[in-house]
FIKOLZA-1660 file (N, C-alpha, C; in steps of 0.1 Angstrom, whole numbers, plus 5000, padded with zeros to 4 digits):
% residues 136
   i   px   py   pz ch aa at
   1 4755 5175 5139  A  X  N
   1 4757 5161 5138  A  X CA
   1 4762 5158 5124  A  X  C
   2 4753 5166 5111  A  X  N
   2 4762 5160 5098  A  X CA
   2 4775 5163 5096  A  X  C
   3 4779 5176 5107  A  X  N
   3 4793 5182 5102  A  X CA
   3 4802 5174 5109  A  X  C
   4 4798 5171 5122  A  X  N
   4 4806 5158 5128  A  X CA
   4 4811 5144 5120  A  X  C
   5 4798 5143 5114  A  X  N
   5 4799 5132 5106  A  X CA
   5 4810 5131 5092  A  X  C
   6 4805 5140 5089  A  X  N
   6 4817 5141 5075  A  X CA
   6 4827 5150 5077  A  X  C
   7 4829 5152 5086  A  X  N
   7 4847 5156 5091  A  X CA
   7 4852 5140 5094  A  X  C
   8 4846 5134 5102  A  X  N
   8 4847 5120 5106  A  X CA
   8 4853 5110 5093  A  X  C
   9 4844 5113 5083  A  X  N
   9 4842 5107 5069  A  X CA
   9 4860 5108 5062  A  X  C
  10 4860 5123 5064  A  X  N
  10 4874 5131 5057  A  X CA
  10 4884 5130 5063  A  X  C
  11 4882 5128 5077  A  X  N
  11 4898 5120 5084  A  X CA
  11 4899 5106 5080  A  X  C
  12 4889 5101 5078  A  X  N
  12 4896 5084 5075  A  X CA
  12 4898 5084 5062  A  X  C
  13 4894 5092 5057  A  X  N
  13 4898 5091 5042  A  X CA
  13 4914 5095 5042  A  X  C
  14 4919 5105 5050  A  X  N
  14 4931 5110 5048  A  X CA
  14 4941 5099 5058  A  X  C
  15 4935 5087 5062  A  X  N
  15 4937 5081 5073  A  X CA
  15 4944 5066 5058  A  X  C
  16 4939 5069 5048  A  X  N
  16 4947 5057 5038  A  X CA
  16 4958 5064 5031  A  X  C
  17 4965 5067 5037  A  X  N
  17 4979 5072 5032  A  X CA
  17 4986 5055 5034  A  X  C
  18 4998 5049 5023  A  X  N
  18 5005 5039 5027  A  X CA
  18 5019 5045 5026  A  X  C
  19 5030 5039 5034  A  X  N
  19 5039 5036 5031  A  X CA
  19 5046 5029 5028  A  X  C
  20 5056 5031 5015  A  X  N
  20 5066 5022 5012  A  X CA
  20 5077 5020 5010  A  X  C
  21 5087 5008 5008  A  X  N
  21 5103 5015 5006  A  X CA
  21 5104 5022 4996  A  X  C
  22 5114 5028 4995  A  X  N
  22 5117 5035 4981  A  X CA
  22 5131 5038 4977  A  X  C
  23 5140 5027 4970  A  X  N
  23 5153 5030 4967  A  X CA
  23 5158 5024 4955  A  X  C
  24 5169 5028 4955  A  X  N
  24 5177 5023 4940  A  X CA
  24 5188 5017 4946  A  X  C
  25 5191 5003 4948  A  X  N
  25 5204 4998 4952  A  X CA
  25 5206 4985 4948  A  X  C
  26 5214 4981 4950  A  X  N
  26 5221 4968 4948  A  X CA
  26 5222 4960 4960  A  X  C
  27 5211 4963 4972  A  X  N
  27 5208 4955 4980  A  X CA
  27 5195 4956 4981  A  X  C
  28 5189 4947 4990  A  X  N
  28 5175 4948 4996  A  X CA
  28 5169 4959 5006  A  X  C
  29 5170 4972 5001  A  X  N
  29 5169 4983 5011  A  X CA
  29 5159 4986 5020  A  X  C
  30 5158 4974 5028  A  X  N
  30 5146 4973 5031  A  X CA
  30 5148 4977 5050  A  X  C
  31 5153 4990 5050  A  X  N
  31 5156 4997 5062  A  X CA
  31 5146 5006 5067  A  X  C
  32 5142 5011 5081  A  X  N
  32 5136 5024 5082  A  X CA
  32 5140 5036 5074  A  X  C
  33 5154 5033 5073  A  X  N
  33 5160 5047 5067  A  X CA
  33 5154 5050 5049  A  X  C
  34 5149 5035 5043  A  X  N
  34 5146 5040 5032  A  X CA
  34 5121 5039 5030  A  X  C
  35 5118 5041 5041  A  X  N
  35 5105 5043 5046  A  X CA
  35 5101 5056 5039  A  X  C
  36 5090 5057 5029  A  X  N
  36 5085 5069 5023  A  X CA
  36 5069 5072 5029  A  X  C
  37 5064 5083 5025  A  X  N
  37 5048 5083 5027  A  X CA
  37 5046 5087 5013  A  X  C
  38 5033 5075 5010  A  X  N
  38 5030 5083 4996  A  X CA
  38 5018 5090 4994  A  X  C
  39 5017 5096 4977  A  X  N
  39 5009 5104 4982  A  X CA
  39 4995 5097 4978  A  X  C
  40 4987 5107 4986  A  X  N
  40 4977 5103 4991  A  X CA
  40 4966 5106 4982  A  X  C
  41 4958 5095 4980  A  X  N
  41 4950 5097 4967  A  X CA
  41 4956 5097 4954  A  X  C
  42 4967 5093 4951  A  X  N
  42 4977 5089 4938  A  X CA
  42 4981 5075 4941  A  X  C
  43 4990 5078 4950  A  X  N
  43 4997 5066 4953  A  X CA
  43 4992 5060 4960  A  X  C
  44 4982 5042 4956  A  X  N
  44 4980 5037 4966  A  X CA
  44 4983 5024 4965  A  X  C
  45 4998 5017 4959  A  X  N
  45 5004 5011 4955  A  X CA
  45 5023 5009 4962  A  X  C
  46 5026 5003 4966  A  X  N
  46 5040 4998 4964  A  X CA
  46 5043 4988 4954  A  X  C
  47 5060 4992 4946  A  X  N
  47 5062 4985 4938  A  X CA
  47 5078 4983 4941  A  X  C
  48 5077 4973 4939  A  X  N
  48 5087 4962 4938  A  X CA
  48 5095 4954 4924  A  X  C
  49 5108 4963 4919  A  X  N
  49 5114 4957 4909  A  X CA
  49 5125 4950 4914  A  X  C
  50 5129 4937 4907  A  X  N
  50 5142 4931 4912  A  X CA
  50 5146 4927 4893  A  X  C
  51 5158 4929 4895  A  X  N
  51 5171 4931 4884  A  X CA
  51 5179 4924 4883  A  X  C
  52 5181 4917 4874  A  X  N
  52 5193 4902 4874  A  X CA
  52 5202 4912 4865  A  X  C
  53 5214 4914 4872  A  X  N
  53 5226 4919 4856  A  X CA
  53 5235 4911 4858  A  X  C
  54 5248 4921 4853  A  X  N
  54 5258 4908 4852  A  X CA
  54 5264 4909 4870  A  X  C
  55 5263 4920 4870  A  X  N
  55 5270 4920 4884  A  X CA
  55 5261 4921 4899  A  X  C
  56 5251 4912 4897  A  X  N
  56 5243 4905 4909  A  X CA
  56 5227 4911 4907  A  X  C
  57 5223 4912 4920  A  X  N
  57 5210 4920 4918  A  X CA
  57 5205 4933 4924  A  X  C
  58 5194 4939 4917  A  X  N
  58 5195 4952 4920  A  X CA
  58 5182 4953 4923  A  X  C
  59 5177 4964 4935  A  X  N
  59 5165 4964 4938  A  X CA
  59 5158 4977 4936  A  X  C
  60 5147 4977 4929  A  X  N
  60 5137 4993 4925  A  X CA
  60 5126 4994 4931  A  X  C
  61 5127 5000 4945  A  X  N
  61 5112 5002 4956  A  X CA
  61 5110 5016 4952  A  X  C
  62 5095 5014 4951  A  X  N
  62 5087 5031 4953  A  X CA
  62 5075 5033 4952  A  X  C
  63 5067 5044 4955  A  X  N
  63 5052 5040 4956  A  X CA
  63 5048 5043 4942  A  X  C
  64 5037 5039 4942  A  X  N
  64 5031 5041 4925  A  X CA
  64 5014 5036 4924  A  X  C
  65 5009 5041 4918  A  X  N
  65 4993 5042 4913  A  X CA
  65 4995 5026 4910  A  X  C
  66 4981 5019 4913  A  X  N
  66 4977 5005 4916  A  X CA
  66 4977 5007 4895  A  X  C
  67 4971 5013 4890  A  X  N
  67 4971 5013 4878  A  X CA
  67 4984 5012 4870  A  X  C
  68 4997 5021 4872  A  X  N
  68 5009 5021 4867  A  X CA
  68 5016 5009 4871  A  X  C
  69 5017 5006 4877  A  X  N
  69 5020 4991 4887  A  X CA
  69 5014 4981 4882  A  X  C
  70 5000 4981 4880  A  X  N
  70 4995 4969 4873  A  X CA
  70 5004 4969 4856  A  X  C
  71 5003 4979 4846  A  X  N
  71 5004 4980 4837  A  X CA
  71 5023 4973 4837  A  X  C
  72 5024 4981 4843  A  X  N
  72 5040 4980 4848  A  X CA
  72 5046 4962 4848  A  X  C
  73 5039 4959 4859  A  X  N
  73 5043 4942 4861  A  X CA
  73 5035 4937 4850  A  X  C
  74 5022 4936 4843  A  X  N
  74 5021 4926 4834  A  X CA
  74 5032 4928 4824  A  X  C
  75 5037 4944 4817  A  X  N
  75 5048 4945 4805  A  X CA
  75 5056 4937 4805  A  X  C
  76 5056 4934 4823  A  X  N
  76 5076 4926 4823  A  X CA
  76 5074 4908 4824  A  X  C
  77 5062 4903 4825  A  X  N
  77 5058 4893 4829  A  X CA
  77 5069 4881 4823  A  X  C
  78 5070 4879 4809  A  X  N
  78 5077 4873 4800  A  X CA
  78 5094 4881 4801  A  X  C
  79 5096 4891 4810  A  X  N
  79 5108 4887 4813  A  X CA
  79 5115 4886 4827  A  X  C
  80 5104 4883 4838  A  X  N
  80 5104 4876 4848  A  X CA
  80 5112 4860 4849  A  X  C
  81 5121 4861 4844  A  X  N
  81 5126 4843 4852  A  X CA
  81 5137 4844 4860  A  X  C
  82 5144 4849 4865  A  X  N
  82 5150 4846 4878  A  X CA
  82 5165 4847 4870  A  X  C
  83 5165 4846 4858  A  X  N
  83 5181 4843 4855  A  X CA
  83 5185 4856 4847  A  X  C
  84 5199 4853 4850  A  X  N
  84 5201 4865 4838  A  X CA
  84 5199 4875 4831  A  X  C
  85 5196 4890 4833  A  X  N
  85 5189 4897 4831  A  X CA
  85 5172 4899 4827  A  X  C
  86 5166 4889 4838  A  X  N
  86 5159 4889 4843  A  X CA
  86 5152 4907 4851  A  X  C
  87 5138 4905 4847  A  X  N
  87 5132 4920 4852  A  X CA
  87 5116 4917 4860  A  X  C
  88 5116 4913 4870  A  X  N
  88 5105 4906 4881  A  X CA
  88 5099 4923 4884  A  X  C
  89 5087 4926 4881  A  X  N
  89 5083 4938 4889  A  X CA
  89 5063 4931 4893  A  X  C
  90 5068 4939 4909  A  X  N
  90 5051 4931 4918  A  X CA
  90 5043 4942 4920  A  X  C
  91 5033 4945 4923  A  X  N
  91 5028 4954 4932  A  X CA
  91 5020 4952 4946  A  X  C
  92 5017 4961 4956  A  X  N
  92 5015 4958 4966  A  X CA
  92 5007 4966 4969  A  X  C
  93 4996 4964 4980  A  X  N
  93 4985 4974 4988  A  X CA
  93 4986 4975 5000  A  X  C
  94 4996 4970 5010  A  X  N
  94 4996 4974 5025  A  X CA
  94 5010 4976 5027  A  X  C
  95 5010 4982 5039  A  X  N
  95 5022 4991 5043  A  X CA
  95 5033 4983 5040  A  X  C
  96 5045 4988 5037  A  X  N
  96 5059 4986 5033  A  X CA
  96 5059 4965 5025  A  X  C
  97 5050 4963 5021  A  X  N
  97 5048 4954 5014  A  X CA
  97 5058 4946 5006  A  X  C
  98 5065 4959 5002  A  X  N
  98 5077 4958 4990  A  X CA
  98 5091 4955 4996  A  X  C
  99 5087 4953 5015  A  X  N
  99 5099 4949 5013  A  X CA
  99 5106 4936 5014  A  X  C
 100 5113 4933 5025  A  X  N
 100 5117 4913 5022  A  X CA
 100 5105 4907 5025  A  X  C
 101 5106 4893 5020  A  X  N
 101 5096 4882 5022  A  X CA
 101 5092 4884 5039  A  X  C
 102 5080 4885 5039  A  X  N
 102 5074 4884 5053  A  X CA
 102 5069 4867 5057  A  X  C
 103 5068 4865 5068  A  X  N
 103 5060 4852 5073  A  X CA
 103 5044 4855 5066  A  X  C
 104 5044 4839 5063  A  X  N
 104 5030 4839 5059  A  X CA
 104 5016 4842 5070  A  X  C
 105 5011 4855 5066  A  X  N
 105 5001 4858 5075  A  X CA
 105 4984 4859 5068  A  X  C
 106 4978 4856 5078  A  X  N
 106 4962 4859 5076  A  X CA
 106 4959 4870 5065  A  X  C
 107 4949 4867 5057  A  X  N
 107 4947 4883 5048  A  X CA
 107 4941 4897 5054  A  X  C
 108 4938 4891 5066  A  X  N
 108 4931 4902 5077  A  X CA
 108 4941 4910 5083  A  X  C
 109 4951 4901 5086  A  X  N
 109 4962 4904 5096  A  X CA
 109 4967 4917 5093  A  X  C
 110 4977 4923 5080  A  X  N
 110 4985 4933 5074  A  X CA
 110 4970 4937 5076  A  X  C
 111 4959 4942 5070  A  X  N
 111 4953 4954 5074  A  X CA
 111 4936 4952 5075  A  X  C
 112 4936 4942 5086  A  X  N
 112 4924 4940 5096  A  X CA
 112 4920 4950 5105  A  X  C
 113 4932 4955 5116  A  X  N
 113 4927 4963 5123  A  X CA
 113 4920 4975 5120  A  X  C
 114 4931 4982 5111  A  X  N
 114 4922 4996 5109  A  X CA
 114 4912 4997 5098  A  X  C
 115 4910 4983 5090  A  X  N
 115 4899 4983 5083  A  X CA
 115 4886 4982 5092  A  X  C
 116 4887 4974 5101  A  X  N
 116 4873 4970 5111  A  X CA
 116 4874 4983 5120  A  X  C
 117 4883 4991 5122  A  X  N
 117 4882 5006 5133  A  X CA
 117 4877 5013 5122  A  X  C
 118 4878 5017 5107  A  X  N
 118 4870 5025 5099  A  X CA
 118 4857 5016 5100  A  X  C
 119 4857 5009 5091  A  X  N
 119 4845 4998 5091  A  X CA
 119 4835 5006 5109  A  X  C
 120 4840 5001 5120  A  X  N
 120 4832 5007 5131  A  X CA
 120 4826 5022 5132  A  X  C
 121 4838 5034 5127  A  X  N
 121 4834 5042 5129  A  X CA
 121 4825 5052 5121  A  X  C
 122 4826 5048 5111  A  X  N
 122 4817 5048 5100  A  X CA
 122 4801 5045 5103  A  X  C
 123 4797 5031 5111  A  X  N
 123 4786 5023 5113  A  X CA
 123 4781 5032 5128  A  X  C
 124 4788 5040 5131  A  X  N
 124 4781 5045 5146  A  X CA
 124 4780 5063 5141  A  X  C
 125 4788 5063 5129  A  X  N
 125 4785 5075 5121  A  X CA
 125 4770 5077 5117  A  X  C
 126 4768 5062 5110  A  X  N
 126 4754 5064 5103  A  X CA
 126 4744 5062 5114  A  X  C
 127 4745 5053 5125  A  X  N
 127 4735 5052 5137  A  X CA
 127 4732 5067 5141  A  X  C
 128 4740 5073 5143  A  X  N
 128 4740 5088 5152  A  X CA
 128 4733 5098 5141  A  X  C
 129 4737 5098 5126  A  X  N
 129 4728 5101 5114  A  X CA
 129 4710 5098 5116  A  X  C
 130 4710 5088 5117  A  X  N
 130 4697 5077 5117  A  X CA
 130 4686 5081 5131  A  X  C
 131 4693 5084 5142  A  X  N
 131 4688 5087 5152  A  X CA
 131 4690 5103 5161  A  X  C
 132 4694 5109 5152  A  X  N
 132 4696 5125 5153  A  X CA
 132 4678 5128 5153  A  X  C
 133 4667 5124 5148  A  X  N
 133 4656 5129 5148  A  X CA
 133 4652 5125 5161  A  X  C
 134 4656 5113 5165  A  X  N
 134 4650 5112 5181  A  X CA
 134 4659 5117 5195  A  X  C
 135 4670 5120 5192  A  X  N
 135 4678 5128 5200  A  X CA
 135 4674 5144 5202  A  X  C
 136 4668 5149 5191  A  X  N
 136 4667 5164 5193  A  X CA
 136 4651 5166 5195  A  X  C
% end
């Protein structure tokens, strides 16, 4: 039963892998074709740089540690304005986050489901833990 249990434990753990875009262009590469998997237990971050130059704008997707990403966007904060060599960098925690503006959704919605299917399997993990003395 414990071994059940924490194999159980160690797939959902390997079950938070995200992905995100990840490119260097002068458009919004926000295709299947530029969809990464990051790594897992490093990367649990997408980031999002946008680039004002002289010759339009440029976009910098890739995954990155919530920590380098944090550090990352506050550096640029003061040169965040939208004009003229302008340097906006965001970070993100659910799948492909980083790429165009999405419709405004619920906070549950992008990653309700499989939080409440870990959340479940977890809680029938520990019942079966709990009640292993009266089953045997």
């Amino acid at each position: 039963m414990w071994t059940s249990c924490a194999l159980l434990l160690l797939l959902l753990g390997l079950g938070l892998q995200i992905q995100c875009y990840q490119c260097e262009a002068s458009r919004d590469c926000a295709t299947p074709d530029f969809i990464v998997n990051c790594t897992v237990n490093v990367q649990d971050t997408c980031q999002k740089e946008v680039l004002v130059k002289d010759d339009g704008i440029h976009y910098r997707k890739s995954c990155a540690s919530s920590g380098a990403c944090l550090i990352a966007s506050s550096g640029y904060q003061q040169f965040c304005t939208g004009k003229l060599h302008s340097v906006c960098i965001t970070c993100c925690n659910t799948p492909l986050c980083n790429g165009p503006p999405q419709k405004r959704r619920t906070p549950q919605s992008s990653t309700g489901t499989s939080a409440t299917l870990q959340g479940a399997l977890v809680s029938a993990c520990v019942l079966l833990l709990l009640l292993e003395p009266l089953l045997c």
